[in-house]
Each structure stands twice: as structure tokens, then as C-alpha cells.
LUMSE-55045 format. One record per residue (C-alpha): x, y, z. Coordinates in nm, 2 decimals, always signed. Last residue first. Example, Ala and Ser with C-alpha at 12.3 -4.5 7.8 and 13.67 -1.06 7.14 Angstrom:
<recs>
+--------+--------+--------+
|     px |     py |     pz |
+--------+--------+--------+
|  +1.37 |  -0.11 |  +0.71 |
|  +1.23 |  -0.45 |  +0.78 |
+--------+--------+--------+
</recs>
This chain:
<recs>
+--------+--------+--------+
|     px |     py |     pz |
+--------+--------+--------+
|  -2.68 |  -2.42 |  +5.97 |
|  -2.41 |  -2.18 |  +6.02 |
|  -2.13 |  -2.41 |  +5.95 |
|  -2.22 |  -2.61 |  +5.69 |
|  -2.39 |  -2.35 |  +5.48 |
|  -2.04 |  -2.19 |  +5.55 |
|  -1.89 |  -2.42 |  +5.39 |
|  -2.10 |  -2.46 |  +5.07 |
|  -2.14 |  -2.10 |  +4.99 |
|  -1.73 |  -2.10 |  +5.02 |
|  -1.69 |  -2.41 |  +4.81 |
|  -1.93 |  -2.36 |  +4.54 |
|  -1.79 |  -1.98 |  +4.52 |
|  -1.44 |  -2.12 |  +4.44 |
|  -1.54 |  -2.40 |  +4.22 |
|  -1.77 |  -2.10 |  +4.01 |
|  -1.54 |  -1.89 |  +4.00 |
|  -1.25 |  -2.13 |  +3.90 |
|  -1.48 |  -2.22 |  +3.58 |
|  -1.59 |  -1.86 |  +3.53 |
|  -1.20 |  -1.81 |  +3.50 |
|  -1.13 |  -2.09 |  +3.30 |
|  -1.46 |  -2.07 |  +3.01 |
|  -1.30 |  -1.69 |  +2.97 |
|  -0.93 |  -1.80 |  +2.92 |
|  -1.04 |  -2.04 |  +2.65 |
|  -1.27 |  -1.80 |  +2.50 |
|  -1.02 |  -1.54 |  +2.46 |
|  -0.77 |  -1.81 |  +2.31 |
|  -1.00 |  -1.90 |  +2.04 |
|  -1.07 |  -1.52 |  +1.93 |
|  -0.67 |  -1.48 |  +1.97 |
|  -0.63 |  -1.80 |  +1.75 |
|  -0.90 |  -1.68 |  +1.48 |
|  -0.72 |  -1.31 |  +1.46 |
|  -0.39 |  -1.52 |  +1.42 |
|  -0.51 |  -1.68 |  +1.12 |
|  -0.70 |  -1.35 |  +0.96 |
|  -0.38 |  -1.17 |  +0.99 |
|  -0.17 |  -1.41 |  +0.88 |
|  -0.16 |  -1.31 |  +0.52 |
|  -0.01 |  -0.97 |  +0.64 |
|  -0.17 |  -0.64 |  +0.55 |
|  -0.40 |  -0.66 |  +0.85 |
|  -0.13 |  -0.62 |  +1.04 |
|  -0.01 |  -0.88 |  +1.30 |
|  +0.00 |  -0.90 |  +1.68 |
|  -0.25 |  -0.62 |  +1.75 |
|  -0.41 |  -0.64 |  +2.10 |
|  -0.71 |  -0.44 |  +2.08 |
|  -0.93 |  -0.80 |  +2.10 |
|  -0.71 |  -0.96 |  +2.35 |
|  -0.73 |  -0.66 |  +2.60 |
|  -1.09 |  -0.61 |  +2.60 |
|  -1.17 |  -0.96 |  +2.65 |
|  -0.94 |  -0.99 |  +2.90 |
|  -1.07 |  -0.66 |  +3.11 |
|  -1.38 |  -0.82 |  +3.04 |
|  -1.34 |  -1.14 |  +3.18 |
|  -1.17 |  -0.99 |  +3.48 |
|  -1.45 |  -0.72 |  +3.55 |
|  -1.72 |  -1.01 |  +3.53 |
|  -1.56 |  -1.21 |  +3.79 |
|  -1.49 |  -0.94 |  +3.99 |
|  -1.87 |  -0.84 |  +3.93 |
|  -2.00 |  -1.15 |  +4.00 |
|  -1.75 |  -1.24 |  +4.38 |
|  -1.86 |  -0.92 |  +4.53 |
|  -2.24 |  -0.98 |  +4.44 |
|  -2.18 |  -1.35 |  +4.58 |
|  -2.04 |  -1.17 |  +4.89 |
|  -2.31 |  -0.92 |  +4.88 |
|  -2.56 |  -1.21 |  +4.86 |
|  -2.44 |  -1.38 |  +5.15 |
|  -2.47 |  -1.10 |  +5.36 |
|  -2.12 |  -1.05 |  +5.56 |
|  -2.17 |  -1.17 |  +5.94 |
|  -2.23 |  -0.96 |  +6.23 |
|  -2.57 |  -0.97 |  +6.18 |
|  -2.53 |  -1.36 |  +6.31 |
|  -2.47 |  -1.24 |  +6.64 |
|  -2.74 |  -0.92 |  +6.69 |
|  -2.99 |  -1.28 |  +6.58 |
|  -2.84 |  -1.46 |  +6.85 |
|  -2.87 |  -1.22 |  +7.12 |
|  -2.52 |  -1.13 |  +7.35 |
|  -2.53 |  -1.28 |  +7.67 |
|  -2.31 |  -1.57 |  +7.57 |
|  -2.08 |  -1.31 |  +7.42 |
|  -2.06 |  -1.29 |  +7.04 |
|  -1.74 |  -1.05 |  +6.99 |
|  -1.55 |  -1.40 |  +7.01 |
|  -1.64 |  -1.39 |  +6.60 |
|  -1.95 |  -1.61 |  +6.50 |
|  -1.92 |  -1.97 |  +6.42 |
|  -2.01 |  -2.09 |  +6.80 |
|  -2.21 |  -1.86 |  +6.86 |
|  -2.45 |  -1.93 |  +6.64 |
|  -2.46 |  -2.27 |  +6.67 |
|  -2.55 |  -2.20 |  +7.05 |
|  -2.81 |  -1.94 |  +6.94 |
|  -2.95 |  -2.20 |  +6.67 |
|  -3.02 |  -2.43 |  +6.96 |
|  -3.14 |  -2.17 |  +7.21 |
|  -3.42 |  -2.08 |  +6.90 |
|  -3.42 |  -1.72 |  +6.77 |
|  -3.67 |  -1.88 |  +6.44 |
|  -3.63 |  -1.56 |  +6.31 |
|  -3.25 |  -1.55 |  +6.25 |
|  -3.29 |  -1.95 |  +6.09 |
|  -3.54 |  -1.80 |  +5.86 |
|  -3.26 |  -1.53 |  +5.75 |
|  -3.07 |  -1.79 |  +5.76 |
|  -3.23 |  -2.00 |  +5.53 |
|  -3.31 |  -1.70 |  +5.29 |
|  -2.92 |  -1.58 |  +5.28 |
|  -2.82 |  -1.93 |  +5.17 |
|  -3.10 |  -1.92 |  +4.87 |
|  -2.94 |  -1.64 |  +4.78 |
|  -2.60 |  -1.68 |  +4.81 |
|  -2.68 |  -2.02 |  +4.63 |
|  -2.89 |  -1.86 |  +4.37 |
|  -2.63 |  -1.55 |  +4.30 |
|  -2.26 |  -1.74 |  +4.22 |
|  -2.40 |  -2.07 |  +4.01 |
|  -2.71 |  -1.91 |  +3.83 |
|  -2.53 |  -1.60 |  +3.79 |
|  -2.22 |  -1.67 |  +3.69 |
|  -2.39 |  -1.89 |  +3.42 |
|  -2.63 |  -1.60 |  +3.29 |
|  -2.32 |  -1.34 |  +3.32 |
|  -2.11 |  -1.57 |  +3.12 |
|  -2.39 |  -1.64 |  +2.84 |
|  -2.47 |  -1.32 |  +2.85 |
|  -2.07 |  -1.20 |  +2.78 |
|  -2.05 |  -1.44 |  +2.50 |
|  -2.37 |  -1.30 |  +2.36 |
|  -2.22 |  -0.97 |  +2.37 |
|  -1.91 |  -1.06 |  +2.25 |
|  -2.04 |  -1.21 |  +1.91 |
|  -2.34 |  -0.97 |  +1.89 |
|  -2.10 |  -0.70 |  +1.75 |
|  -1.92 |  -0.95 |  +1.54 |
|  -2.21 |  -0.96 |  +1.29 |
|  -2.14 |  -0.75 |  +1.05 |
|  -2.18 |  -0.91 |  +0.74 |
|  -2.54 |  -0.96 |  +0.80 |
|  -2.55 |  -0.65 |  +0.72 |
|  -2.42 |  -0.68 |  +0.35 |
|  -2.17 |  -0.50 |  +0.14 |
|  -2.16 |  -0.33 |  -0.18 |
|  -1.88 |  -0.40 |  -0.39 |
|  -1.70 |  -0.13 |  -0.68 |
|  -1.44 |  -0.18 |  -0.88 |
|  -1.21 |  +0.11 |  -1.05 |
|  -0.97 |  +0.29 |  -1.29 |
|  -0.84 |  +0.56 |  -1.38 |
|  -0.62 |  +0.65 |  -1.60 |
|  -0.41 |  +1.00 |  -1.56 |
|  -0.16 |  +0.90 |  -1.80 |
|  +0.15 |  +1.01 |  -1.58 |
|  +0.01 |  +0.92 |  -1.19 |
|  -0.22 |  +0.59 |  -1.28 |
|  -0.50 |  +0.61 |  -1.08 |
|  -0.66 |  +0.35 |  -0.86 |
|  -0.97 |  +0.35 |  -0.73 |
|  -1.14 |  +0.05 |  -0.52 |
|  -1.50 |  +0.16 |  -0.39 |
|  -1.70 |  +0.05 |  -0.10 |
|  -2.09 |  +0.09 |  -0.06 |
|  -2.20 |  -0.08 |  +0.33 |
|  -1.93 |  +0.22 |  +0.51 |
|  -2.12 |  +0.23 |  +0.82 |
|  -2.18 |  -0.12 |  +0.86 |
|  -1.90 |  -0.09 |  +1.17 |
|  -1.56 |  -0.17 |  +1.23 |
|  -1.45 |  -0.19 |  +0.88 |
|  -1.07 |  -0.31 |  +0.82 |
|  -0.95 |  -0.21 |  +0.48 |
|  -0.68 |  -0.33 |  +0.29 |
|  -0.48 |  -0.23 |  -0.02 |
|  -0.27 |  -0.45 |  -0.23 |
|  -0.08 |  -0.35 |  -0.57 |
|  +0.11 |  -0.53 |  -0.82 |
|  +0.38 |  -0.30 |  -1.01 |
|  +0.54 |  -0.43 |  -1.28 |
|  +0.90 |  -0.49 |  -1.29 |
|  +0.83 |  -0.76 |  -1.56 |
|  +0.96 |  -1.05 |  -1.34 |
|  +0.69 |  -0.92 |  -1.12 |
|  +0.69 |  -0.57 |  -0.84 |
|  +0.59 |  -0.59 |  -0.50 |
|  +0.30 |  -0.35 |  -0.32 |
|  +0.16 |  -0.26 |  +0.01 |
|  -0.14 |  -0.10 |  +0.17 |
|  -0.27 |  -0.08 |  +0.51 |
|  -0.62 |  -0.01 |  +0.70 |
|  -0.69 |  +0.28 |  +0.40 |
|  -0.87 |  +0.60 |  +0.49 |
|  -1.16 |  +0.62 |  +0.30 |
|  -1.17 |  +0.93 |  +0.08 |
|  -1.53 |  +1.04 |  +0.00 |
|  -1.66 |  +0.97 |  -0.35 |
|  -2.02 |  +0.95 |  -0.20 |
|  -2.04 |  +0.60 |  -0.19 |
|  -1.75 |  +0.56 |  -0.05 |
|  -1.40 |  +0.60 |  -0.18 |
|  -1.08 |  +0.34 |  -0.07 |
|  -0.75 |  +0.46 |  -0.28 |
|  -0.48 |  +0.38 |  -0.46 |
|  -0.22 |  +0.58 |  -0.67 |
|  -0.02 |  +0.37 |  -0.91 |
|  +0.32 |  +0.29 |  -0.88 |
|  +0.48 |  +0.34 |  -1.24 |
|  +0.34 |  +0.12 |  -1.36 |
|  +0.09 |  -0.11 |  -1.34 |
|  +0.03 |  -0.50 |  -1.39 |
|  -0.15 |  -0.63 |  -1.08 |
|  -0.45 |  -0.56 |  -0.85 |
|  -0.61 |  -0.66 |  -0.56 |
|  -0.82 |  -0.49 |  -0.28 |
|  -0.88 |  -0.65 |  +0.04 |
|  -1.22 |  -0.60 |  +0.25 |
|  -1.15 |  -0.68 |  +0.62 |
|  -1.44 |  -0.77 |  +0.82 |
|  -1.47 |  -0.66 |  +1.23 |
|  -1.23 |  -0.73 |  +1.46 |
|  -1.45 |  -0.99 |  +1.62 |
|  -1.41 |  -1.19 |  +1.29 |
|  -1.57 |  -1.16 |  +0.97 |
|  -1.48 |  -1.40 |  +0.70 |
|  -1.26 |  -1.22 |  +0.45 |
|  -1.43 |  -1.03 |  +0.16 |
|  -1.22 |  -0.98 |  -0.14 |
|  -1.21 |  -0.71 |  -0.43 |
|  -1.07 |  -0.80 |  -0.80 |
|  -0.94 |  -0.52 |  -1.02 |
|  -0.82 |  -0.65 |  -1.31 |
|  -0.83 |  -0.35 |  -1.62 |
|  -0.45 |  -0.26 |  -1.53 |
|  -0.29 |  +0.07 |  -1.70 |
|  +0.05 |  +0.03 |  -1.82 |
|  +0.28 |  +0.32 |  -1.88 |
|  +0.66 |  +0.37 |  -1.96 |
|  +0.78 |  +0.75 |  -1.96 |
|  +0.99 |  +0.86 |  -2.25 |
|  +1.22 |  +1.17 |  -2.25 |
|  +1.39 |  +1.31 |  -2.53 |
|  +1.75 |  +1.47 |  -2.56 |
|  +1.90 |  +1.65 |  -2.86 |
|  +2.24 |  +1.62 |  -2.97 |
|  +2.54 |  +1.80 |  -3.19 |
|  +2.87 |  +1.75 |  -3.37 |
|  +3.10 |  +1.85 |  -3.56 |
|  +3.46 |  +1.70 |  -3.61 |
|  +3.31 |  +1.50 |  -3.95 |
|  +2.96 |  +1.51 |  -3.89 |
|  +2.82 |  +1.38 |  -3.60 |
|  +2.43 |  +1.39 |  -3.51 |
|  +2.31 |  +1.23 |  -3.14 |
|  +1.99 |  +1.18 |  -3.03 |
|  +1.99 |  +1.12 |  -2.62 |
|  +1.72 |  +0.92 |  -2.48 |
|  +1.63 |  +0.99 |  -2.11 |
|  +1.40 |  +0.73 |  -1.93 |
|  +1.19 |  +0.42 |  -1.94 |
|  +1.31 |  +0.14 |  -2.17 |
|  +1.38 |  -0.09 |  -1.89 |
|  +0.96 |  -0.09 |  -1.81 |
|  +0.91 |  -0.31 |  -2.09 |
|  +0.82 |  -0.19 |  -2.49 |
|  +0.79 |  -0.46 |  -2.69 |
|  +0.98 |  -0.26 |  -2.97 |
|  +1.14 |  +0.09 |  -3.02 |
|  +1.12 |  +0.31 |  -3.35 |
|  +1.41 |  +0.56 |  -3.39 |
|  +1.30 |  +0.81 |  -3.63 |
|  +1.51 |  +1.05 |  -3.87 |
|  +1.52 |  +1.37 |  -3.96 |
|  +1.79 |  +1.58 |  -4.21 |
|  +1.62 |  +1.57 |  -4.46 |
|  +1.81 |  +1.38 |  -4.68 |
|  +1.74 |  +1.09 |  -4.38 |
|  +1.35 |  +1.15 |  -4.46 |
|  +1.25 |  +0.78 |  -4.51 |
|  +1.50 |  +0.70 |  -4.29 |
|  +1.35 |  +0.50 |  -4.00 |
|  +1.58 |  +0.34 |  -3.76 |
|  +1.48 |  +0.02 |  -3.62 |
|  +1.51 |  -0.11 |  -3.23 |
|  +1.40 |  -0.47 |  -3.10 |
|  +1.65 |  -0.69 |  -3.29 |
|  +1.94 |  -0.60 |  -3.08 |
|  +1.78 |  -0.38 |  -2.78 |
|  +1.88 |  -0.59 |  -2.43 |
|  +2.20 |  -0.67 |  -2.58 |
|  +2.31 |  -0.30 |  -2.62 |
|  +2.45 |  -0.20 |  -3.02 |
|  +2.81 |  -0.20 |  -3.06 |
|  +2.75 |  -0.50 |  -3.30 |
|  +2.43 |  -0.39 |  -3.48 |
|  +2.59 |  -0.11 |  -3.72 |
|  +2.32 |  +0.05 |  -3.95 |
|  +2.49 |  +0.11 |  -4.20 |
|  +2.54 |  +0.47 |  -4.46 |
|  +2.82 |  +0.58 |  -4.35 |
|  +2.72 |  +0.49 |  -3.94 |
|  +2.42 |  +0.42 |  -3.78 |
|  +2.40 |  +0.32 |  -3.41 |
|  +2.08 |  +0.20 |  -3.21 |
|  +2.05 |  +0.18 |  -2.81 |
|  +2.41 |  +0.30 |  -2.80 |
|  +2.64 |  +0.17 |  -2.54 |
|  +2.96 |  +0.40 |  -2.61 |
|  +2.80 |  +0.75 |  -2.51 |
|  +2.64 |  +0.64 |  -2.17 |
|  +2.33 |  +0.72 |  -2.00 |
|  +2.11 |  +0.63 |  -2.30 |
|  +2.19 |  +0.63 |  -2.66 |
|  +2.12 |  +0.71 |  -3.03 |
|  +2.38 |  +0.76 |  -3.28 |
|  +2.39 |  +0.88 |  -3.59 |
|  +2.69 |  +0.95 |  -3.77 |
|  +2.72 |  +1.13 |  -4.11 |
|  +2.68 |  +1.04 |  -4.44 |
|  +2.29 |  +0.99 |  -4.49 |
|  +2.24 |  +1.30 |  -4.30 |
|  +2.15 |  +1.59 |  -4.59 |
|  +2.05 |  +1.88 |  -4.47 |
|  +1.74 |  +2.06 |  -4.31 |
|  +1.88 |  +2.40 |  -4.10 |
|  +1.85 |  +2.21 |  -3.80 |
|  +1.85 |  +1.89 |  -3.83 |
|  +1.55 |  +1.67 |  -3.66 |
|  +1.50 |  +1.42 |  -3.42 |
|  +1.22 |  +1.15 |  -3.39 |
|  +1.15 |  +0.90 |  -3.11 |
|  +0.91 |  +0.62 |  -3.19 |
|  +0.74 |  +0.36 |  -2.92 |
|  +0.60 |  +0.05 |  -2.96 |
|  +0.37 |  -0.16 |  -2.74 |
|  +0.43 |  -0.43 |  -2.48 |
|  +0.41 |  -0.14 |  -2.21 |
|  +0.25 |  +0.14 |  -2.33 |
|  +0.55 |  +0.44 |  -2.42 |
|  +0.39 |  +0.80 |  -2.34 |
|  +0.67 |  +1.06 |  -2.48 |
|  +0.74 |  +1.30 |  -2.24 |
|  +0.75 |  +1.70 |  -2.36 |
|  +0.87 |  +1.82 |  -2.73 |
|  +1.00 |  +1.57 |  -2.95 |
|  +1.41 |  +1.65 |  -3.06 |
|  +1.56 |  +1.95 |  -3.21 |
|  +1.91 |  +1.90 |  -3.35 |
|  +2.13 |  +2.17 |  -3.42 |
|  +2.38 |  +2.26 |  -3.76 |
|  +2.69 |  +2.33 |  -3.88 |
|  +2.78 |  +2.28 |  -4.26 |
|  +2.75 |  +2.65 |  -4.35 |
|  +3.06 |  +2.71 |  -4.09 |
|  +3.25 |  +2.47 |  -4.33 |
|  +3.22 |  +2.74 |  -4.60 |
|  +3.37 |  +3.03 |  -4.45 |
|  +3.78 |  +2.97 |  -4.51 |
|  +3.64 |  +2.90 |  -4.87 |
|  +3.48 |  +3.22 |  -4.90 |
|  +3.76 |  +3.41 |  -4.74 |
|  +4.00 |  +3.22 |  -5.06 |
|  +3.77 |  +3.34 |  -5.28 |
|  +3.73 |  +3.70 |  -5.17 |
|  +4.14 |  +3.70 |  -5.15 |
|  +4.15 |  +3.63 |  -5.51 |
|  +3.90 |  +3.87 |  -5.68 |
|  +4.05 |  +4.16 |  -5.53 |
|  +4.40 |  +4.00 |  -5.58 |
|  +4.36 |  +3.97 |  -5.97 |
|  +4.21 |  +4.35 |  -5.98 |
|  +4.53 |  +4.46 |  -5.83 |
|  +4.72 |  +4.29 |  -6.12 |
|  +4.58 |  +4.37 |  -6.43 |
|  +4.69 |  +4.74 |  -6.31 |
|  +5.02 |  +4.71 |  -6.35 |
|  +5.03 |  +4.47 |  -6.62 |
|  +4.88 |  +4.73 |  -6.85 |
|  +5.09 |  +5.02 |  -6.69 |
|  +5.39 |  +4.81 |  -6.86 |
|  +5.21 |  +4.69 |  -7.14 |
|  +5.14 |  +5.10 |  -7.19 |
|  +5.49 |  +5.11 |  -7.11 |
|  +5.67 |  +4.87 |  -7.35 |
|  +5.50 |  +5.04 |  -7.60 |
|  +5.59 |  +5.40 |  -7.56 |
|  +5.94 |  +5.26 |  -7.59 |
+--------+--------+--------+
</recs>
């Protein structure tokens, strides 16, 4: 009997220390999945992609484990259009976006490690933005996101003189293959900021940008001119430089010697036959003949009265030379009023092709108008000088 109950008491206590082992087991096992999860950490900042280059993305587990059989997945906007897709152990090419089959690779080297590398090729401007690096394993999973901003820098710079026109010369800045949109500006010699005439830009097939900026110079003021252009994420700079002549500025002398010739032609047919008409009567006036009298009288207003003395008569009568005064600077007022209308008259920017084109046609239209109206000045004063020549001599 004494035996059965030391096995008894044996069994007894055998079996509490079972369940203490038991139950820290099981608790174990009920843990162990936790030790499976894990974060991704992804590159730090922008990543700089050149355009036609290669670019490479790298994400890494967190704690360091083993990723060859889990998912990884690397995408854009949208979960099922991956940029690059590996899956138990493949890389998996048939999900992958169109635009990327046979220009993305995935480096493993260090897949055990938890990190790998997605390495982009030919670069273009579509590749710019957010790329999301996604790790799934089993029902867990996590992602990092990395940023990548495409760049290209232009080394052609080419500046371009138009012919100079009465509006003065427009310098034209050209440039092609940047992006994103560069900054542009006109600096002079001392690095001041020249405020730009226009500019403008259009992208190519490539969704680069190609740039134009204009400048319109009045004046020789600005003879040094410099192109800069900056690109905004790299901080490049770039720039051409042009120096400019004097003799490029000759518009200033256009008007004014189309003005003297004007004046010099109004003059000589408006001023020397008032003149020369005010002379003869003035000789006429001191002659005080009967005859001239009678002729006198006979243009003057009624106000001359038989009694009344010739030369009080023809006083009556506007000077010749103020009339041909009168009829000079109306002239001159209306060729310069068009003149200064047509030439600040802006039809077309000096952005647009045209603009050199329909600053010719307004130059050729100016002088059109200009030869008219001293040509109908000069008819009209031709035939007042010349009637009353008639009539008072």
C-alpha cells in the first residue's frame, strides 16, 4: 500500500511540472510570427535621375532577414501596374508596365539581407515621380516610398540678332533639351537682371523643355548681354554671352532723317513761294501805283473803299509766309502724329515669328502715308500760292 502511494504522490507532482513547461511552449509558438515582422526604409531625400542615364532605388528590411521568398513589388501610382515585380524567387515580366519591360532590373546581391535595388534604364522624363517599394510576406506586409526627379541640363545656348528696325533690335535667346522648366534670364554686364521683352516655351517628342526668351533694346545702353538659365532641382547653370555693336543701333537716325528730308521738301515747296510771293507784293505795296490800286481793290474784301489807300488795302490780307507757316507745321504735326502712332502701335509680340515681318510692313506703310501727305501739301499749297499770285499781281 505504501507503494502505490509514493507512485501515487509521484504522478502527482510529475504532472504540474509537465504544464509549466507546456504552456511556455505553446506561448512561444503563439509569439513567433510577431518575430517575422518587419519595416522598410527607402533612400533618403530626391533621387537626381539624368535623362538618358540610369537611375537605382534601394530599400531595405528592417530588422535584416531573409527576402528571397517573399514578394517584392515596386510600383507607381497604382498597386497592380508594377514598374518591376518579383515573386518566389522570379522575376515576373508579364504584369510588369509596357513602358518599363526590358528597361528595369532588380539587383539581389543582398536579397538575404533583406535589401534590394531597382535599377532604371534610359531614363525619360515619364520616370519622374513617387516610387513605392513594397515587401509581402505571407499576410504581412510593408512599403517605403522614394522620390526621383528627372534632370537634363542643356550645353546649346545660341543667341540671335535680328536686323534692326525702328523699334529698335531684338536679341532672341534659344535653347532646347531641359527639364523641368528652367529658369531664364537676361543679365548685363554687371550681373543685373534685365527684364525680359517676352519669353515662351514648348516641349519635344521627349517632353523636353525648349525655351525662347526675347529682348527688345531701345537704346545701346545695354551693349554686354547675357543668356542665363538655371536649372531649378540641380542648380546648373548655364550661359552665353554677346556683346553688341553701335552701329547696331541705328534706328534713331532713321526717323530723324526721314523727318529732315520732309521738313527740307516742305520747305522748299511751302516757304519759297510764300516767300518769294510776299516779296513781290511787298514791292508791289511800295510801288502805290493807280494801276496796282485798282487791282487791289478789286481782290481785296468790300472793306476797301475807292477812297481807301492801296497799300492800308492789301494789309488786310493774310501774310503769305504765315499762311505757308500755317500750312508747314500742320503738315509737319500730321506726319508726326503718324509717325508716332505707327511706331507705338503693337500688332504682334516680339515673341511671335512675325514680329520682325509686320514691323517692316508698318515701317513701309509709315513711309507711304508720309510721301502722301507731303505730296497733297505740297499740290494744295502750289495751287493756293499760285492763285492768288494770279490775282494780286
Amino acid at each position: 500500500m505504501e507503494s502505490c502511494v509514493r507512485n501515487s504522490g509521484v504522478m502527482e507532482t510529475t504532472g504540474p511540472s509537465l504544464t509549466r513547461y507546456f504552456v511556455p511552449m505553446l506561448l512561444l509558438q503563439m509569439v513567433a510570427p510577431s518575430s517575422e515582422q518587419f519595416t522598410v526604409t527607402g533612400l533618403q531625400g530626391p533621387i537626381l535621375a539624368p535623362f538618358g542615364g540610369i537611375v537605382e532605388l534601394s530599400c531595405q528590411l528592417s530588422p535584416p532577414q531573409n527576402a528571397e521568398h517573399m514578394e517584392i513589388r515596386w510600383f507607381r501610382d497604382r498597386y497592380t501596374q508594377p514598374v518591376h515585380l518579383y515573386n518566389n524567387g522570379k522575376d515576373l515580366h508579364v504584369e510588369t508596365i509596357s513602358r518599363y519591360v526590358e528597361r528595369t532590373e532588380l539587383l539581389k546581391e543582398a536579397i538575404r539581407e533583406g535589401k534590394v535595388t531597382l535599377r532604371i534604364l534610359n531614363v525619360s522624363v515619364d520616370d519622374h515621380g513617387q516610387y513605392h517599394c513594397f515587401f509581402k510576406d505571407g499576410d504581412f506586409d510593408e512599403e517605403a516610398i522614394t522620390e526621383v526627379k528627372v534632370t537634363a541640363t542643356s550645353l546649346g545656348i545660341q543667341i540671335l540678332v535680328h536686323p534692326p528696325n525702328t523699334k529698335g533690335l531684338l536679341v532672341e535667346c534659344n535653347t532646347g533639351g531641359w527639364f523641368p522648366q528652367p529658369q531664364m534670364e537676361w543679365r548685363d554686364s554687371g550681373g543685373e537682371i534685365i527684364p525680359p521683352t517676352s519669353i515662351s516655351h514648348s516641349q519635344d517628342t521627349d517632353k523636353l523643355f525648349n525655351m525662347k526668351m526675347t529682348l527688345l533694346l531701345k537704346s545701346s545702353s545695354h551693349r554686354n548681354v547675357t543668356c542665363c538659365l538655371r536649372n531649378p532641382v540641380t542648380g546648373q547653370e548655364e550661359r552665353t554671352s554677346i556683346v553688341l555693336s553701335d552701329q547696331l543701333f541705328p534706328w534713331n537716325f532713321i526717323w530723324i532723317m526721314i523727318l529732315s528730308i520732309i521738313l527740307g521738301l516742305l520747305v522748299i515747296f511751302i516757304m519759297v513761294p510764300s516767300v518769294d510771293l510776299y516779296r513781290r507784293l511787298k514791292k508791289l505795296q511800295q510801288k502805290g501805283s493807280r494801276e496796282q490800286c485798282s487791282i487791289c481793290s478789286r481782290v481785296c474784301t468790300k472793306d476797301c473803299l475807292p477812297n481807301t489807300g492801296c497799300t492800308d488795302c492789301c494789309g488786310k490780307m493774310i501774310n503769305p509766309v504765315v499762311v505757308g507757316i500755317m500750312i508747314l507745321v500742320l503738315s509737319l504735326v500730321v506726319i508726326t502724329s503718324l509717325i508716332s502712332f505707327l511706331h507705338h502701335k503693337s500688332r504682334v509680340p516680339a515673341s511671335d515669328p512675325h514680329f520682325q515681318l509686320d514691323t517692316m510692313w508698318l515701317e513701309d506703310i509709315t513711309v507711304i502715308l508720309c510721301v502722301l501727305t507731303v505730296f497733297i501739301t505740297m499740290i494744295i499749297s502750289f495751287i493756293y500760292f499760285r492763285f492768288r499770285g494770279v490775282l494780286e499781281i
